[in-house]
C-alpha positions in Angstrom: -25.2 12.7 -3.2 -23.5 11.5 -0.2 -20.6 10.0 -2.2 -20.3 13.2 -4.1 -16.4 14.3 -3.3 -16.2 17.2 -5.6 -16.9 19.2 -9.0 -15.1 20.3 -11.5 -16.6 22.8 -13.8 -15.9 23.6 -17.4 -18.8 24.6 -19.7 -20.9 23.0 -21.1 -19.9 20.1 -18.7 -19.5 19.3 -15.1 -17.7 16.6 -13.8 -17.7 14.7 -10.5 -15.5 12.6 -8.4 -17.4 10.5 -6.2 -16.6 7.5 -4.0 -19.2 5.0 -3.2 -16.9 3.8 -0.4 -13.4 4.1 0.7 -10.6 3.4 -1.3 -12.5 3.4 -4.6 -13.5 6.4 -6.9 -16.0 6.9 -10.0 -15.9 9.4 -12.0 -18.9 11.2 -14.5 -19.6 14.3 -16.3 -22.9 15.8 -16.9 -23.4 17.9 -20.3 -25.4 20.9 -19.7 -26.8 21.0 -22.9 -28.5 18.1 -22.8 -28.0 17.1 -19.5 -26.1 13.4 -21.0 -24.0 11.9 -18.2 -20.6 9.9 -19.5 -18.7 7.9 -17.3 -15.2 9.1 -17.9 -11.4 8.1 -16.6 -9.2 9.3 -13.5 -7.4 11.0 -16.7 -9.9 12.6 -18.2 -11.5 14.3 -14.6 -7.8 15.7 -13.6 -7.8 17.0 -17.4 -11.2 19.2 -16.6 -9.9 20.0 -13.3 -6.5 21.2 -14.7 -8.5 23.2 -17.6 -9.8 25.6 -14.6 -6.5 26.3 -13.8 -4.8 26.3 -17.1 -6.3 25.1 -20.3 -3.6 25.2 -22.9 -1.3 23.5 -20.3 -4.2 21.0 -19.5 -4.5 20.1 -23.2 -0.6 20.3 -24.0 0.0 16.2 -24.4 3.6 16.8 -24.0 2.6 17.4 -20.2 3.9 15.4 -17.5 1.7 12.7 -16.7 2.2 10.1 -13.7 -0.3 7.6 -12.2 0.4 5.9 -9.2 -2.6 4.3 -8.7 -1.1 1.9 -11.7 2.2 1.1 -9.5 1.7 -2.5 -7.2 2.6 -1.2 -3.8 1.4 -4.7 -2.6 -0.4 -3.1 0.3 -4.6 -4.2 0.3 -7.0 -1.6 -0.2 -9.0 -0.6 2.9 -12.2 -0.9 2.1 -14.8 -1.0 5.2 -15.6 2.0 6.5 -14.2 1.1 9.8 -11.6 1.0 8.6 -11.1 4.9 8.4 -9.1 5.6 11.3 -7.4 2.6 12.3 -4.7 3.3 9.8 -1.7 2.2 12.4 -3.5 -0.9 13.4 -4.0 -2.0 9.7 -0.7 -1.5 8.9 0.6 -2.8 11.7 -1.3 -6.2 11.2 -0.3 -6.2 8.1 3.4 -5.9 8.2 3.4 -8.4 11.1 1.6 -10.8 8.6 4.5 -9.8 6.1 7.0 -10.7 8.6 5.5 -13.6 9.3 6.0 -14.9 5.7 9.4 -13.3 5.6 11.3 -12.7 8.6 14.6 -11.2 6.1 12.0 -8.4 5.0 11.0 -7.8 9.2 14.7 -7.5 9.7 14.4 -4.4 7.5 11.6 -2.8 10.5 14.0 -3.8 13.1 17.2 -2.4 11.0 15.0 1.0 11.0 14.2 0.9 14.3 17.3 0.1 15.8 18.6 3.2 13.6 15.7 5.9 15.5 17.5 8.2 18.0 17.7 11.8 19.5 20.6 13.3 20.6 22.7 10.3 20.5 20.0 8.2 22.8 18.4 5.1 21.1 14.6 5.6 20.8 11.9 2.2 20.3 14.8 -0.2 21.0 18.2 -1.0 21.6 20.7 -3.4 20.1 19.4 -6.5 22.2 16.4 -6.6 19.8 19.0 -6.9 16.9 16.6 -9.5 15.3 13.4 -10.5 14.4 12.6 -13.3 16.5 14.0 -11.5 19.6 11.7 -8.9 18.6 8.7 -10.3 18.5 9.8 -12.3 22.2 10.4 -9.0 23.7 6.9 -7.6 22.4 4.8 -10.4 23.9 7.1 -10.1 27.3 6.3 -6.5 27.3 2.6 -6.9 26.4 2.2 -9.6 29.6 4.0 -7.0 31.3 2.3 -3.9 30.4 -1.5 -6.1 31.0 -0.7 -6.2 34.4 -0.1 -2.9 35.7 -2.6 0.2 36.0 -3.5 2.2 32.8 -1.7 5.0 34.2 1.8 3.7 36.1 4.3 6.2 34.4 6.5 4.8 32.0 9.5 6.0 34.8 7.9 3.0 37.0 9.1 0.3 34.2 11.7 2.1 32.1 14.9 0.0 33.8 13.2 -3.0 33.5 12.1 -2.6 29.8 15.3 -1.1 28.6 16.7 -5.1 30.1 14.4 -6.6 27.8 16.0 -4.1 25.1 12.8 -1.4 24.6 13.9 2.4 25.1 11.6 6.0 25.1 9.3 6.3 22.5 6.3 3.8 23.1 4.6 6.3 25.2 4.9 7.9 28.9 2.3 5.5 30.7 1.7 1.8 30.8 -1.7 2.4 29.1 0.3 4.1 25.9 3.2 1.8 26.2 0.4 -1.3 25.8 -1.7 0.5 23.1 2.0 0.9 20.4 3.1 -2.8 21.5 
């Protein structure tokens, strides 16, 4: 019953939503009358849960109706349960590997970043990290950098040198921080 996520129930029948580990979900109804169990669809579990609510608009089959666990994001499934948690790093390791492969779509992240400000004052970077390769140079510069100072030298103590290697506010307000978001 650990996996159990939740219920929905609609007499005669109760149906669960249970995941036997992240990023994957089964689905099952139990008839009360006879106490059958049915494994049944992502569809057919937001139908009974929508019955509680509403049931003529859960059974209308002019209702809207949109899945997007059928669109392709091409983005991997987490699936450890280590993973929960370490959202940032995952993505992060995996759009570096995209990059990687494709340094026009990592000019995208840098468009966007170059693009982050407040009040008229660049935040992340600045426009000497204009491309990709400069980028990821000013990254492992910073990281040798940041490796070699105290955990908690203020981010005041390095700010002119960084913002010469083209990095501005925003990474974090200690060397520590600054190291962890590189």
């Amino acid at each position: 019953m650990l996996i159990l996520q939740e219920a929905a129930v609609v007499p005669p029948t109760v149906a669960f939503a249970t995941r036997p580990s992240p990023g994957f979900w089964e689905y099952v109804k139990v008839s009360t009358n006879d106490l059958s169990v049915d494994g049944i669809t992502a569809t057919e579990y937001l139908k009974y849960k929508e019955m509680i609510v509403d049931e003529n608009w859960a059974n209308d089959e002019n209702a809207l109706e949109i899945d997007f666990g059928a669109m392709d994001f091409s983005m991997p499934q987490l699936t450890l349960s280590s993973s929960i948690g370490n959202g940032g790093s995952y993505i992060s390791k995996f759009l570096t590997s995209k990059v990687n492969n494709s340094p026009e779509s990592g000019q995208a992240l840098v468009d966007y970043l170059l693009s982050l400000n407040h009040e008229e004052e660049n935040l992340m970077i600045n426009e000497t990290l204009n491309t990709v390769s400069k980028l990821q140079s000013a990254l492992i510069i910073a990281e040798a950098a940041l490796s070699s100072l105290p955990k908690d030298t203020p981010y005041e103590s390095f700010e002119m040198r960084f913002k010469e290697w083209g990095f501005e506010k925003g990474w974090g307000d200690n060397a520590s921080l600054n190291l962890d978001n590189y």
